[in-house]
N, C-alpha and C positions, 0 to 999 in steps of 0.2 A: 410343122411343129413350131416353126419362128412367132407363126400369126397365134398361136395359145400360148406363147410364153418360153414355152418350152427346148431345155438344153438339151442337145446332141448326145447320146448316150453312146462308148465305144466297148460297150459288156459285149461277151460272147455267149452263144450257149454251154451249156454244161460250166461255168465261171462260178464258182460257188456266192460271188459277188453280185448274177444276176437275180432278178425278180419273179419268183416262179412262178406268183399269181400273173403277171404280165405274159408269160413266155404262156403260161397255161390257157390264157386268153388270146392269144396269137395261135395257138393251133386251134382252139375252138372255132376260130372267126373262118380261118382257112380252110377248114372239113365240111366246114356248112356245104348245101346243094346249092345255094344259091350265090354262093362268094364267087365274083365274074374269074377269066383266066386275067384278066389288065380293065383297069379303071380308063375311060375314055379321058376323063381331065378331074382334075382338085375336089371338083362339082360332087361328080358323080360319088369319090370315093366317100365326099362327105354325107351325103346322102347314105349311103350303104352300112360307113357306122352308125348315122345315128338312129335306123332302125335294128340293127344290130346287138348295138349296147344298151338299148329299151328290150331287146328281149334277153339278153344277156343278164341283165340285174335283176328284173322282176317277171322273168317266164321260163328261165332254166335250171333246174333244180343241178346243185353242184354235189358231188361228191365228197368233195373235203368238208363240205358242211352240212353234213347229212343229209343230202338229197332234200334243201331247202334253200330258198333265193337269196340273194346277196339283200335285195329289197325285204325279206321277212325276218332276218338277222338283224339290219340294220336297224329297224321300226320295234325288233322284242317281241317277233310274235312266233320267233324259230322254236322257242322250247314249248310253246301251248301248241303247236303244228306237232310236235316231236311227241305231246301225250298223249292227243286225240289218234294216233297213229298205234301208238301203244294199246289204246281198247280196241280197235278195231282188229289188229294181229291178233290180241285175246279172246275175240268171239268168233275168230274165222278158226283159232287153235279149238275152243272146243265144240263148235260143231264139227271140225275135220281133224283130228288128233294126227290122226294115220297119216296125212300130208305134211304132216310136222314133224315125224318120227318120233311123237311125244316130246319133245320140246318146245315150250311158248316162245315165240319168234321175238323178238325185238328188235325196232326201229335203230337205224343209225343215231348216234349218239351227239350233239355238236359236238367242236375241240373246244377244250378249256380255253385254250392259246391260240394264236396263230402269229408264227416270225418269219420272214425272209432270211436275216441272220441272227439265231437266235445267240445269245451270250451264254459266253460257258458258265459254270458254276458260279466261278470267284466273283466275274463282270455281272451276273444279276443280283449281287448284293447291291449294287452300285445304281441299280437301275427304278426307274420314276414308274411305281404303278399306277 
């Protein structure tokens, strides 16, 4: 962490002051088949993220952001992914209704927002959009 800059963090889990996208990309990296049981040396670990977090940003489709990449979010191409998705549940509902239980399916939606600590009511008047 020293050699990118970076200060010591002493958050805990479940701290409502932790970062959930962080904590949520720590168990992502750690479930993988391929995340070793111990990094041989510095080398090795860096290696491992930084093919990791290339597939991490533009090859994993996330949940919180409707099973679309941190990369197609970022570029503006989440919500044209998020339509072309929409006719496609549309033509697969009506050639197969009965597998839809008559309802037309629809794609996960992005968030509006996204906060680590979001501000209660009073503090988003206060706040820089």
């Amino acid at each position: 962490m020293a050699d990118l800059g970076i200060t010591k963090s002493h958050s805990r889990p479940y701290v409502s002051n932790d970062n959930p996208y962080s904590e949520s990309q720590f168990k992502t990296m750690k479930y993988r088949p391929e995340f070793p049981e111990r990094f041989g040396a510095i080398e090795d670990a860096r290696f491992f993220c930084h093919g990791f977090f290339l597939w991490y940003n533009t090859g994993h489709y996330h949940s919180g952001i409707g099973f679309v990449t941190p990369e197609d979010v970022h570029y503006g191409r989440a919500e044209q992914i998020i339509k072309e998705r929409e006719k496609v549940l549309k033509i697969a509902f009506e050639k197969h209704p009965n597998r839809f239980k008559g309802k037309v399916p629809k794609p996960m939606a992005l968030p509006k927002a996204a906060w680590i600590n979001k501000p209660s009511p009073n503090e988003s008047d206060s706040v820089i959009h």
